[in-house]
C-alpha distance (Angstrom), angle and dihedral (degrees) to the residues before:
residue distance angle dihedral
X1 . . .
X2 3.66 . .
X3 3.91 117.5 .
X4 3.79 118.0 -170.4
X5 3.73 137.4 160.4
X6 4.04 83.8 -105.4
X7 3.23 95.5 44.8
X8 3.89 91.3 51.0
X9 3.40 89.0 51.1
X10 3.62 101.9 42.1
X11 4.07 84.3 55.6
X12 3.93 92.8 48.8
X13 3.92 88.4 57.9
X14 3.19 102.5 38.0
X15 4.03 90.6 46.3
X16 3.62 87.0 63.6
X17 3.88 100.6 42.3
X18 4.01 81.5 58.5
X19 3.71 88.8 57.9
X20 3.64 97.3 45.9
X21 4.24 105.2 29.0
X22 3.66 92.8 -176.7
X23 3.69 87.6 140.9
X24 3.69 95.6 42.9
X25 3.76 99.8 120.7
X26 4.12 89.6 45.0
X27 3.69 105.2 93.2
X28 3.83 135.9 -36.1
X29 3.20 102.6 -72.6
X30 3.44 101.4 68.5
X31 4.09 87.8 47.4
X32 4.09 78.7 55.5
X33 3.64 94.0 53.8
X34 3.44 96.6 51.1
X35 3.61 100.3 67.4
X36 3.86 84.9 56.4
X37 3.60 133.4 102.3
X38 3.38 100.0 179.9
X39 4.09 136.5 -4.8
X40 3.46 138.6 -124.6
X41 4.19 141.3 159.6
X42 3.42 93.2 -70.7
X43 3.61 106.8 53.4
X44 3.77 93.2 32.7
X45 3.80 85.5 57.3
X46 3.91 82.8 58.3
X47 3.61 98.4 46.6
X48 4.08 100.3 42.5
X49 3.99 86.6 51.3
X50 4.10 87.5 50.1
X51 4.11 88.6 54.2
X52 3.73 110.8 90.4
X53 3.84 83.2 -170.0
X54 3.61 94.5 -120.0
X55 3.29 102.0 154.0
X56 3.50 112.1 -138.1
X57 3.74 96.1 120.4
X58 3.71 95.2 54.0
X59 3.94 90.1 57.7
X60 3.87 85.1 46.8
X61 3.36 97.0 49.2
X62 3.95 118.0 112.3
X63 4.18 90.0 -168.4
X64 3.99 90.6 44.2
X65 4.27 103.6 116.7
X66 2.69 138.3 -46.5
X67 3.97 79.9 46.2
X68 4.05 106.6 99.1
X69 3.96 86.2 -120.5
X70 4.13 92.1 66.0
X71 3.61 93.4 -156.1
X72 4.13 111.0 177.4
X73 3.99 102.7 160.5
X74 4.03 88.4 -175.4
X75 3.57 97.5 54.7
X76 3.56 105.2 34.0
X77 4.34 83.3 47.7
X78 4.14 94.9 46.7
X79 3.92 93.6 48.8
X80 3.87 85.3 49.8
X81 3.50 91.8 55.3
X82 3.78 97.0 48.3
X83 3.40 86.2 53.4
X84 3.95 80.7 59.9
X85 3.67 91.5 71.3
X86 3.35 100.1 72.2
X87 4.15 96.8 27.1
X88 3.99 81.7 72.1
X89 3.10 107.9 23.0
X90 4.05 125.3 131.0
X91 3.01 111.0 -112.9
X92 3.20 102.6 23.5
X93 4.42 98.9 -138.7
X94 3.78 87.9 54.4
X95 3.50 90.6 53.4
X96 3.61 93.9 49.4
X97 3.75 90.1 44.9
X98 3.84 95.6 57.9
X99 3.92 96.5 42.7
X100 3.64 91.0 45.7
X101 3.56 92.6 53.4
X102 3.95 124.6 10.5
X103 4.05 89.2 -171.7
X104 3.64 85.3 79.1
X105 3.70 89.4 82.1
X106 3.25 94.3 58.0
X107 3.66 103.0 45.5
X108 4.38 88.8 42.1
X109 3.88 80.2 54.4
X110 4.18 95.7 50.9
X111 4.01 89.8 44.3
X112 3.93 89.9 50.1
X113 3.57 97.7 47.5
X114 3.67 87.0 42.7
X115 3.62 86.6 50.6
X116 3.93 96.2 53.5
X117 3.66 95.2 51.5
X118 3.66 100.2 46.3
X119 3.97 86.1 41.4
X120 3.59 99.8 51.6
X121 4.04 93.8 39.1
X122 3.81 88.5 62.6
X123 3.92 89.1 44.4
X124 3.84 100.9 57.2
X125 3.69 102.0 18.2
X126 3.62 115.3 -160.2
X127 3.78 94.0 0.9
X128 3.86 85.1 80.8
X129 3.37 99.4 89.1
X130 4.03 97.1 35.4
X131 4.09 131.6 88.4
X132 3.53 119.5 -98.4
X133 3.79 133.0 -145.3
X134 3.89 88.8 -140.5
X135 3.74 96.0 34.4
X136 3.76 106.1 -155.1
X137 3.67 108.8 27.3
X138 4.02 87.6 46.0
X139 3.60 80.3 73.6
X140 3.91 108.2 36.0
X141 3.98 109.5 6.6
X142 3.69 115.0 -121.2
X143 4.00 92.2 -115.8
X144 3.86 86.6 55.7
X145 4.07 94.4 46.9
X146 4.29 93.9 46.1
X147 3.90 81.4 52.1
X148 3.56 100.1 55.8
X149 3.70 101.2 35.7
X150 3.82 85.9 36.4
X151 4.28 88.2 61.4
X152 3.90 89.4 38.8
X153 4.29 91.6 51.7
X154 3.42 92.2 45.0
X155 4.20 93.0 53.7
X156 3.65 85.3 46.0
X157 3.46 105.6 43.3
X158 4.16 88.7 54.0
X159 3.48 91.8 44.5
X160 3.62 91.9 55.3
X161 3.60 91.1 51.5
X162 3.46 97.6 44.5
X163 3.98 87.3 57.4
X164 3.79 97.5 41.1
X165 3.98 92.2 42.4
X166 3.91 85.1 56.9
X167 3.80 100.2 35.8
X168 4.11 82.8 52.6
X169 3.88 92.2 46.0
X170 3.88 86.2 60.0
X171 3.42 97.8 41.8
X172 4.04 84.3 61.9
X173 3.32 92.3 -131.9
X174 4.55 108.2 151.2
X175 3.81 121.6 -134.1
X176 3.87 110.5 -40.2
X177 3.81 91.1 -120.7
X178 3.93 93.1 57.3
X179 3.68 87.1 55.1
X180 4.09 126.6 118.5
X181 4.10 93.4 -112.2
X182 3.52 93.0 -158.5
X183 3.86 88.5 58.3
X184 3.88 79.5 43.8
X185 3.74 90.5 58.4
X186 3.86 101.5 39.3
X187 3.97 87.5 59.8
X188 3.81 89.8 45.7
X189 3.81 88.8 44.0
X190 3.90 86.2 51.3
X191 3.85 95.8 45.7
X192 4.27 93.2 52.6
X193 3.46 91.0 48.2
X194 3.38 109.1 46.7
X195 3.72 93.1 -133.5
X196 4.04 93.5 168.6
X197 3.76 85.8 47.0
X198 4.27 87.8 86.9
X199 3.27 97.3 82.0
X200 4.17 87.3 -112.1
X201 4.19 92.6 -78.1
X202 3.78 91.8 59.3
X203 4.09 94.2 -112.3
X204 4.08 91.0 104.0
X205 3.57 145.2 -116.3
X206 3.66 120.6 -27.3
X207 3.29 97.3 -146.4
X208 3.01 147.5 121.3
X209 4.63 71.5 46.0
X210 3.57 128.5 -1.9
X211 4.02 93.8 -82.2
X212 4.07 116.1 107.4
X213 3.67 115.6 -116.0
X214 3.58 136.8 158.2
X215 3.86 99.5 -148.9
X216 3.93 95.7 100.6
X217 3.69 87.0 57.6
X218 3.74 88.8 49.2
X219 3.77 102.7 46.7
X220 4.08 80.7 45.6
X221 3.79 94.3 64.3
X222 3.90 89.1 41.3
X223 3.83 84.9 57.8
X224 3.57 98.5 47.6
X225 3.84 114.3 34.8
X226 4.15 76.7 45.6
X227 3.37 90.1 61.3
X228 3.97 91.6 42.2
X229 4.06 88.1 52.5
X230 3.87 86.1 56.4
X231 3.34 100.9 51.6
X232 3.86 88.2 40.4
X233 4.11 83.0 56.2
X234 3.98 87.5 53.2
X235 3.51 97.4 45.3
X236 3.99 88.8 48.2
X237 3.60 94.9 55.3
X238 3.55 98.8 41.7
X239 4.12 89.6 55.7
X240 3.82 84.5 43.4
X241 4.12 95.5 52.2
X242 4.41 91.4 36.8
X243 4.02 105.8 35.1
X244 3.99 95.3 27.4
X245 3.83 109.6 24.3
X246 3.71 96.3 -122.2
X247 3.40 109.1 145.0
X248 3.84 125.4 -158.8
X249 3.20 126.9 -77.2
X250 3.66 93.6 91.1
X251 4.09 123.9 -160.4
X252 3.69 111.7 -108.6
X253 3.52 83.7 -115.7
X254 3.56 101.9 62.7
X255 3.68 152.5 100.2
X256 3.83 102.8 -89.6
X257 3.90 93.7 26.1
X258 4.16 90.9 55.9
X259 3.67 93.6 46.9
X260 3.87 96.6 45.2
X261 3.90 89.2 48.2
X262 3.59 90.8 62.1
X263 3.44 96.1 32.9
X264 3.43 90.0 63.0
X265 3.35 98.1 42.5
X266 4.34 85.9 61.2
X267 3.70 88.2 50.7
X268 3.64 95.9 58.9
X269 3.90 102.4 34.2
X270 3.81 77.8 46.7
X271 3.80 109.9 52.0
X272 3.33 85.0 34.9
X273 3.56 96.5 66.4
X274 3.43 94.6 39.9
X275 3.57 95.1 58.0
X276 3.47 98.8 53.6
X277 3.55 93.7 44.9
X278 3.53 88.2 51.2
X279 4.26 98.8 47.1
X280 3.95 85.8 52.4
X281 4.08 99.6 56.0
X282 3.59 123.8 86.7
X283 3.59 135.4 -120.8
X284 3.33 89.9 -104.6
X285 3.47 97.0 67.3
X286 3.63 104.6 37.4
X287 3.48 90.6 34.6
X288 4.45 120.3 -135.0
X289 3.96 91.6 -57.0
X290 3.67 117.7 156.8
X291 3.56 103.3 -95.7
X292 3.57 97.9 -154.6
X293 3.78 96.9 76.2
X294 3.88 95.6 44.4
X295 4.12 86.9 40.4
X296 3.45 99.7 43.3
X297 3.78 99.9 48.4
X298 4.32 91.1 60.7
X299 3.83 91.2 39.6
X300 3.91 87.6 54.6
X301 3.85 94.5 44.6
X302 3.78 86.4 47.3
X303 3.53 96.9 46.1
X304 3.85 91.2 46.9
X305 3.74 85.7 51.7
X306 3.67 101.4 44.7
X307 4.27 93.6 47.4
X308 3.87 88.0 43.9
X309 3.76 91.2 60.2
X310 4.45 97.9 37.8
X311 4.32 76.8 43.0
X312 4.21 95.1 54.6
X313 4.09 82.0 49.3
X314 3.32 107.6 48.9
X315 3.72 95.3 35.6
X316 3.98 87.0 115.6
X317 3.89 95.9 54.4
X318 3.43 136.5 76.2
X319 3.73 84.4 -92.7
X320 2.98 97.9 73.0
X321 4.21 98.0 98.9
X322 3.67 97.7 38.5
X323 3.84 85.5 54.6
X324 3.43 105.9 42.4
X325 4.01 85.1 52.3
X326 3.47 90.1 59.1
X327 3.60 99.3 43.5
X328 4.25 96.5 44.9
X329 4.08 79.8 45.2
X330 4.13 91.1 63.9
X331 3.67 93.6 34.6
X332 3.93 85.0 52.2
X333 4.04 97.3 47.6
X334 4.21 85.0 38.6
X335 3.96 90.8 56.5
X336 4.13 95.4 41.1
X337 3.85 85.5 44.9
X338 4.29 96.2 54.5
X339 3.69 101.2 74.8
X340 4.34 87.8 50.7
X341 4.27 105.4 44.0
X342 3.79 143.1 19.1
X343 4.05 99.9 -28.1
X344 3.97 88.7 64.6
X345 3.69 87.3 42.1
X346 3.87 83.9 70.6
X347 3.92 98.7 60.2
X348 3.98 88.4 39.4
X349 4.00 82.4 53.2
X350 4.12 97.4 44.6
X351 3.90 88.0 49.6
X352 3.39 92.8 51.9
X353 3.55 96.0 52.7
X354 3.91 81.9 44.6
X355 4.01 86.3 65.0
X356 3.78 97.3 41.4
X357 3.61 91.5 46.7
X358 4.45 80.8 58.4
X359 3.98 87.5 43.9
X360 3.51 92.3 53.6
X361 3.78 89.9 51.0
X362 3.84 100.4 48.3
X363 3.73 96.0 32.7
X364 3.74 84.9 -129.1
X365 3.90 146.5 113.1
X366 3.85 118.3 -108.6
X367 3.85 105.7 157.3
X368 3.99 113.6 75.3
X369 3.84 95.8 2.3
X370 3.60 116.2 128.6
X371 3.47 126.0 -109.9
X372 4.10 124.1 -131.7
X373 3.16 109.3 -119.0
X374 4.32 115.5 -131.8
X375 3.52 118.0 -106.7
């Protein structure tokens, strides 16, 4: 079993939360902690991936500093689960890399945008820097961009399921088809709503200071269902080129074009939001996390947004290569950085809703409770 200073610590708080349960009726991990005796990797794992780090239980907490105890459930929970990122990581170094230092993002994303432009300069020559009657593929042909993103999909999608197939094996969950779907459906329910997003009375988080308010749920949803419309926008225009031989470029007024638009327009308002949120909480809140991961992850989905929309508009100009560089750079470093940060957070946070969603039902433990052995 894995011992850590977080982990440690993590156990210390949440040791004395269990004697106290003043917050039990705040969110679910406190319902969590209550069916525990005693806490170790695993289950704290669980519970630091069910915190959504709202904060209302550090405000409400009588042993929260100055109090000699120094209990701060958020922070001590959200610097355990960055330490998740690299405890399940696939493979294991590039796990370690990211967690260790979150800058890495950034400087991955400046070499492969640096990358890109150099690379498709020497490929076209002096078309570079001209229009093109087929836009994007008169810089990179389409063959050459389903091979790269094809090798850099298929990395990510295994490591992704490396990670989730070991976070899930932990969280003792049996094969997903022998599962209770309802239970399935309650945690998934949970996880697109942002139910532990209210701050447990339904006013909102107090964070990024003690007063309630329901804009971190808000600029959440922006974030994700704009990410959703992307991908929607992908898919589209990938059934349109394959099953209907309609090519990109798109109309404005079309399937892919519509749904990127507004896509876009949720991973700006979103990230946005987000950020500032996020640059006017204090440490003892968010606890000392490495910012870089947490940082990088919304400036790279609002970077990918913002040269995605300047790209579809200057797609006629001689622009149009220097941007769409740029722009397949950040979508590059945002894909190779999913399976390492925040966007595997999300699957590691929908499971473990999954689980509580089963504790609820039984009224009893599974996560970090020991199994007898058979005689």
């Amino acid at each position: 079993m894995r011992l850590t200073d977080k982990v440690n610590e993590a156990a210390r708080v949440l040791t004395i939360c269990n004697a106290c349960r003043y917050c039990e009726g705040h969110c679910a991990v406190f319902q969590a902690m209550e069916l525990r005796l005693e806490f170790n990797a695993d289950n704290l794992d669980y519970m630091a991936n069910l915190c959504h780090n709202c904060g209302a239980c550090y405000h409400n907490c009588q042993y929260a500093p100055p109090h000699e105890f120094n209990l701060n459930v958020p922070a001590a929970l959200a610097e355990l689960r960055q330490e998740n990122y690299g405890v399940f990581a696939w493979p294991g170094f590039m796990g370690k890399l990211f967690t260790n230092n979150g800058l890495w993002v950034t400087l991955l994303s400046v070499l492969i945008i640096t990358a890109f432009i150099v690379g498709t300069s020497l490929t076209v020559g002096e078309d570079f820097f001209q229009t093109h009657d087929n836009a994007f593929y008169g810089i990179i042909p389409h063959n050459n961009l389903v091979a790269i993103f094809g090798s850099v999909g298929a990395f990510v999608a295994i490591a992704l399921l490396a990670s989730i197939t070991k976070f899930w094996q932990t969280m003792r969950l049996p094969n997903p088809f022998s599962l209770d779907w309802g239970r399935v459906m309650q945690g998934v329910k949970d996880a697109l709503t942002l139910k532990y997003l209210d701050g447990g009375n339904g006013q909102g988080c107090s964070y990024p200071d003690e007063t309630p308010s329901m804009s971190r749920r808000w600029f959440h949803q922006f974030t994700f269902w704009g990410f959703m419309l992307c991908f929607a926008a992908t898919s589209a225009g990938t059934i349109m080129h394959y099953a209907f031989a309609l090519p990109a470029p798109y109309d404005f007024i079309s399937l892919p074009k519509v749904l990127g638009v507004l896509g876009g327009i949720g991973l700006i308002v979103g990230p946005l939001g987000l950020l500032h949120i996020k640059a006017k909480a204090t440490p003892d809140v968010k606890g000392k996390t490495n910012k870089g991961m947490d940082v990088s992850f919304l400036v790279l989905l609002l970077l990918t947004s913002i040269t995605g929309l300047i790209l579809m508009a200057v797609r006629d100009t001689a622009l149009v290569g220097i941007m769409l560089s740029l722009h397949l750079g950040v979508v590059l470093t945002l894909f190779l950085s999913m399976p390492y940060g925040k966007f595997i957070h999300g699957f590691y946070r929908l499971i473990a809703l999954i689980v509580f969603a089963i504790e609820k039902e039984k009224h009893e433990a599974i996560v970090g409770v020991d199994i007898p052995e058979k005689e």
